[in-house]
C-alpha positions as CSV (number, residue, x, y, z in Angstrom):
1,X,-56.5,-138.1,-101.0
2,X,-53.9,-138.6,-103.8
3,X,-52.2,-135.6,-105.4
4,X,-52.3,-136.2,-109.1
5,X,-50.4,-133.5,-109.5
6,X,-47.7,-134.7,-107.2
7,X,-47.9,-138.3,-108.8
8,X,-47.6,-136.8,-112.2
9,X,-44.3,-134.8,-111.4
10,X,-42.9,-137.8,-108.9
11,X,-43.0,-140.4,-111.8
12,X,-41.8,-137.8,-114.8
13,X,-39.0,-136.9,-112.7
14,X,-38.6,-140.8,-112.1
15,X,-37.7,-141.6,-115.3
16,X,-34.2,-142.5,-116.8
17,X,-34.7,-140.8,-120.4
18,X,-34.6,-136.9,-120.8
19,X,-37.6,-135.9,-121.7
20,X,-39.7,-132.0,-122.1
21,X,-42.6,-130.7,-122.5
22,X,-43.2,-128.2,-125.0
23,X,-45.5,-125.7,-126.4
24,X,-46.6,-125.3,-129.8
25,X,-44.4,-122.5,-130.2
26,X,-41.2,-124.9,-129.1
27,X,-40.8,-123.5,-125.5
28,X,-40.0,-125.5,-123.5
29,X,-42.2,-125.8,-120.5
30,X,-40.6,-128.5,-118.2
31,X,-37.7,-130.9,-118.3
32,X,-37.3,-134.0,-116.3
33,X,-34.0,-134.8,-113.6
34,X,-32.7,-136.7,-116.5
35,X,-31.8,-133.3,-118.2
36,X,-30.1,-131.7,-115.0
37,X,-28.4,-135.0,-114.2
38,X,-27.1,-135.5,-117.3
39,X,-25.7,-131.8,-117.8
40,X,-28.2,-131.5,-120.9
């Protein structure tokens, strides 16, 4: 059975651009390795 949580995370991570996810507030609730790579 496939783990669409595990696919989701996989394939964010997987991308070259830094991107997060925030709230409505502006916390930010997850950055991709793009951010921790790049020192951001």
């Amino acid at each position: 059975m496939v783990d669409k949580a595990q696919i989701h995370t996989q394939v964010f991570h997987s991308l070259n651009e830094q991107i997060a996810v925030i709230d409505s507030r502006g916390t930010i609730l997850e950055v991709n390795a793009a951010w921790v790579l790049r020192g951001g």
